[in-house]
C-alpha positions as CSV (number, residue, x, y, z in Angstrom):
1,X,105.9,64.1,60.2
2,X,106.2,67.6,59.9
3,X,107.0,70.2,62.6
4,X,106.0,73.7,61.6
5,X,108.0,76.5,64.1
6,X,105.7,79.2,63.4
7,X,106.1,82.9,62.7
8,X,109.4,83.7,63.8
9,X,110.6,87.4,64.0
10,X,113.9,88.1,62.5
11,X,115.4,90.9,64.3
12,X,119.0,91.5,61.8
13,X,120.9,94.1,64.4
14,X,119.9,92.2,67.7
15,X,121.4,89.2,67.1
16,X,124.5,90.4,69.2
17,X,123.0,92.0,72.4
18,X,126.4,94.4,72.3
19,X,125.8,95.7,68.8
20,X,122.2,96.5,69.6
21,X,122.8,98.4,72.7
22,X,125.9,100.0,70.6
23,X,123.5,100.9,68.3
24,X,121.0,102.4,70.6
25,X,123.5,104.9,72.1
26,X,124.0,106.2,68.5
27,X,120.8,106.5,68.2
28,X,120.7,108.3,71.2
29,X,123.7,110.5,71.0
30,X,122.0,112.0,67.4
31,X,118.9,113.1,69.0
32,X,120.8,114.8,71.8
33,X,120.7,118.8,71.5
34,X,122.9,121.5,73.5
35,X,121.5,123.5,76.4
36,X,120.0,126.7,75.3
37,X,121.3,129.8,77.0
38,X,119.1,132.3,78.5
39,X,119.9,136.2,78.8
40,X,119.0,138.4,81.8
41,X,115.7,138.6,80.6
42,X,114.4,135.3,80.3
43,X,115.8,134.6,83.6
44,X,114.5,137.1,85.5
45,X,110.8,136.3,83.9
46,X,111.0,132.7,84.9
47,X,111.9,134.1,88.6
48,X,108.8,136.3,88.7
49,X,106.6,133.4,87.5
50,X,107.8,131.3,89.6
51,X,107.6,133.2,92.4
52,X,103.8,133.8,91.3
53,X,102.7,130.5,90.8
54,X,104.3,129.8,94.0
55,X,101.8,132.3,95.3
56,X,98.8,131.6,93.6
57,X,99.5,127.8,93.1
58,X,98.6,128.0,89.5
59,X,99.5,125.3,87.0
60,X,102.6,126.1,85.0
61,X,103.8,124.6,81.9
62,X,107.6,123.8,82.5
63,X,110.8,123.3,80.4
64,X,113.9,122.1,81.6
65,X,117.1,120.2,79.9
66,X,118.4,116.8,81.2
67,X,120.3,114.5,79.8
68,X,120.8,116.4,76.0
69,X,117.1,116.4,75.6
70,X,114.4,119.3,76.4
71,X,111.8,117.8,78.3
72,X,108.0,119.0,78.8
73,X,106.1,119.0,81.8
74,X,102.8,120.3,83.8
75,X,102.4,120.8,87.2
76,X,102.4,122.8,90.3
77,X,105.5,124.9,92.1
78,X,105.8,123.7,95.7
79,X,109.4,125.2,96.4
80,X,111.7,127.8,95.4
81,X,115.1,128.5,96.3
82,X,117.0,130.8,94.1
83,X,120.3,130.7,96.2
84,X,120.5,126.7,96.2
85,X,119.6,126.3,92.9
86,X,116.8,124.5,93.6
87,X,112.8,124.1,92.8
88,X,109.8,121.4,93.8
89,X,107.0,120.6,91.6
90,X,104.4,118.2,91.3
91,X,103.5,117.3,88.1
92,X,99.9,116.6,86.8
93,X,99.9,113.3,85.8
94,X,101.6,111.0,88.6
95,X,101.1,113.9,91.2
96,X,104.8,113.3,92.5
97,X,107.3,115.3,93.6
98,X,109.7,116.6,91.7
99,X,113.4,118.6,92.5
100,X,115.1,120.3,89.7
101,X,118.1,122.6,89.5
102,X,117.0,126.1,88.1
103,X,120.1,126.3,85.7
104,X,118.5,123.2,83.9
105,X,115.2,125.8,83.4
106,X,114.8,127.0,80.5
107,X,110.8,127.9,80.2
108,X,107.7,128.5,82.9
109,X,104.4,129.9,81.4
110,X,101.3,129.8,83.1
111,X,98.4,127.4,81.4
C-alpha cells in the first residue's frame, strides 16, 4: 500500500533556522540608507509647518528616518516641543499616538 505525503515545500536556505535569520540581516543591512542631512532651511520650514498644522490641525504628510530606512506617514500634529526634541502625532490609519524625535525629521508638507 502506498502512502503519498503530498505537496511538500522545499525551502533550500531555511533548513538551518541560524542561516536564514543570517541571511535576513543581510538582506536587511543592503536596503539600509544613511540619514539625510538638512540645512538651515529645510529645518526651519518643517518648524513653521509644524507649528501651523499644530494650529490648524491639518493633515500633514510626514518623513522621518528610523532604523536605516525612511519611513512615510499621514497624520495629525498633537505636540511640539522644539527644545526636547520631541513631537506627537496621530497617524490616519490606526489613529494612535505617536512620539518622534525631531532630529529623525526629515520632511512635513501639508496634504
Amino acid at each position: 500500500m502506498h502512502h503519498d505525503r503530498g505537496m511538500k515545500k522545499w525551502r533550500a536556505f531555511a533548513s538551518m533556522p541560524e542561516q536564514y535569520i543570517g541571511l535576513q540581516e543581510v538582506i536587511n543591512k543592503q536596503a539600509e540608507v544613511p540619514q539625510p542631512l538638512l540645512t538651515d532651511e529645510q529645518m526651519e520650514q518643517i518648524n513653521f509647518t509644524l507649528i501651523e498644522a499644530l494650529h490648524t490641525n491639518k493633515q500633514v504628510y510626514l518623513t522621518y528616518y528610523r532604523n536605516g530606512q525612511l519611513i512615510a506617514e499621514t497624520g495629525f500634529i498633537q505636540f511640539v516641543d522644539s527644545l526636547g526634541d520631541l513631537f506627537i502625532f496621530i497617524d490616519e490609519v490606526f489613529e494612535l499616538k505617536n512620539k518622534r524625535r525631531l532630529s529623525e525629521l526629515i520632511d512635513v508638507r501639508f496634504i
